[in-house]
C-alpha positions in Angstrom: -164.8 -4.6 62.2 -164.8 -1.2 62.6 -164.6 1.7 59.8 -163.9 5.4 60.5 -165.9 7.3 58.4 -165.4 10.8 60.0 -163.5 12.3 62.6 -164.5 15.5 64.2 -162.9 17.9 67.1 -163.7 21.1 68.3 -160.3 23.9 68.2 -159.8 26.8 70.6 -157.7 29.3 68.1 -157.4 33.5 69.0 -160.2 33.1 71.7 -162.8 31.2 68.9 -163.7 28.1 68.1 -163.8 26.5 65.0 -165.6 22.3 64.2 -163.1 20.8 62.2 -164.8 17.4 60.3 -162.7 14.7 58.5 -164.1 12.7 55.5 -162.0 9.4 56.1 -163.6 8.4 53.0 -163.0 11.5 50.7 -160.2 12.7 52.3 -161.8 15.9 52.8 -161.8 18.2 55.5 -164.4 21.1 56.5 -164.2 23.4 59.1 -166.8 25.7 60.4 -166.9 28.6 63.3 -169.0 27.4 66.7 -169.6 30.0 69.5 -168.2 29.7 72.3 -171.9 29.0 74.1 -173.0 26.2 71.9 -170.1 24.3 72.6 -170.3 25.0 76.4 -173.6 23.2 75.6 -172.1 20.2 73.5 -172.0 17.7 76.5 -175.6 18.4 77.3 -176.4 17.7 73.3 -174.4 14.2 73.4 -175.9 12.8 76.2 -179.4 14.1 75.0 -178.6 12.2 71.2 -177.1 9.0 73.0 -180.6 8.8 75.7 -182.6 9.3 72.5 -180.7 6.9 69.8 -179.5 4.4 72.7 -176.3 4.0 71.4 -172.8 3.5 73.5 -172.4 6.3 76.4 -170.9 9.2 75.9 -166.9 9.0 76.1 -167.2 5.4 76.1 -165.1 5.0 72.3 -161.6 6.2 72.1 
């Protein structure tokens, strides 16, 4: 069985972007600017973390 610990999307608001991260657990919520490069580069990142952690491909949970 599965638990969801966090949930976390990235938000296009005015022209910025902004990481929003849910604490299932705590019921919290943080949310941090992220410029507009990085997250250009977030796809790249995933699949680089999923080759090194061998974990599920990327886009494969929904």
């Amino acid at each position: 069985m599965e638990t969801l610990l966090y949930a976390a999307e990235i938000v296009r608001e005015d022209g910025t972007y902004k990481l929003v991260v849910r604490d299932m657990v705590r019921d919290t919520v943080q949310v941090t600017p992220v410029p507009g490069p990085l997250v250009a580069k977030l796809p790249t990142f995933l699949s680089a973390l999923n080759a090194k952690l061998g974990s599920a491909p990327v886009g494969a949970r929904r």
